[in-house]
N, C-alpha and C positions, 0 to 999 in steps of 0.2 A: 504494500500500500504506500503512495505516492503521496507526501503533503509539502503543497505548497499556503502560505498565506496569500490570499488575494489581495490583499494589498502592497505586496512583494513581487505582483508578476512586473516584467519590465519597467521595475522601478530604479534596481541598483541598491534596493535596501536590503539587507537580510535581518530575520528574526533573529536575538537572541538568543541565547543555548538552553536557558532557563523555560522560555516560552515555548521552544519548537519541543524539548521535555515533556509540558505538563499537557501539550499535544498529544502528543505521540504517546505518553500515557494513556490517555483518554480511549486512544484511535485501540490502543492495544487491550484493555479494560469493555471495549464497545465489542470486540471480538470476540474475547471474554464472554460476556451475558449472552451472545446470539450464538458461538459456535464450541462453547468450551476449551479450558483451560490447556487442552492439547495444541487444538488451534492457534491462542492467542500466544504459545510461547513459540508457536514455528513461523507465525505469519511474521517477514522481514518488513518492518518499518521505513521509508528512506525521506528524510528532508530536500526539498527543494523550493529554490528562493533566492536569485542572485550570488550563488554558492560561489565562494572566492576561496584561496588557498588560506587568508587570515581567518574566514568563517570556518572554516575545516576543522582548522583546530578548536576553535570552540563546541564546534557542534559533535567532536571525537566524546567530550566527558559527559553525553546524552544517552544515559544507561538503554532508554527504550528506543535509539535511532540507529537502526543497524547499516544505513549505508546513504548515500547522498547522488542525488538526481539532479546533475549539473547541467545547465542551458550552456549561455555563450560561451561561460570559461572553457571550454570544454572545444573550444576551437583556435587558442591560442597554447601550440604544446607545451609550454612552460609552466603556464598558471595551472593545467590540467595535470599535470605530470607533480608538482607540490601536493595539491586537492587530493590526490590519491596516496600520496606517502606520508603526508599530514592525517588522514582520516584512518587508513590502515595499521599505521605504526601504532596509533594509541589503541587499537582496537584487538591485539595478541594479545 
């Protein structure tokens, strides 16, 4: 499951680590109630929202955000190439 904030789409802003958390809690919780607790510990969570290499790290110590759904960055190799070793290092 894919969460972006709406008001994050092509804006350049990203959510906080704390917010896009108590999201992703929710979303993980809401999978929870409707398909049981098997479900909700397998279904992969991913943040996206202006995802930058500095947000990576932030959104790496988001216990419920198992991965990150990168727009533009994701076209410049270098910002892309941080995003992924920023997000996975914290994540062993």
């Amino acid at each position: 499951i894919a969460y972006e904030p709406v008001w994050a789409i092509g804006t350049g802003q990203v959510c906080d680590e704390k917010e896009a958390e108590k999201i992703a809690t929710n979303i993980r919780g809401l999978v929870q109630s409707l398909y049981g607790e098997k479900a909700a510990e397998a279904v992969h969570i991913l943040y996206g929202g202006s995802v930058t290499a500095k947000s990576s790290k932030e959104m790496k110590k988001a216990k419920n955000i198992d991965g990150l759904l990168v727009g533009g960055a994701s076209l410049d190799h270098k910002e892309f190439t941080a995003i992924v070793k920023n997000f996975t290092d914290s994540k062993k």
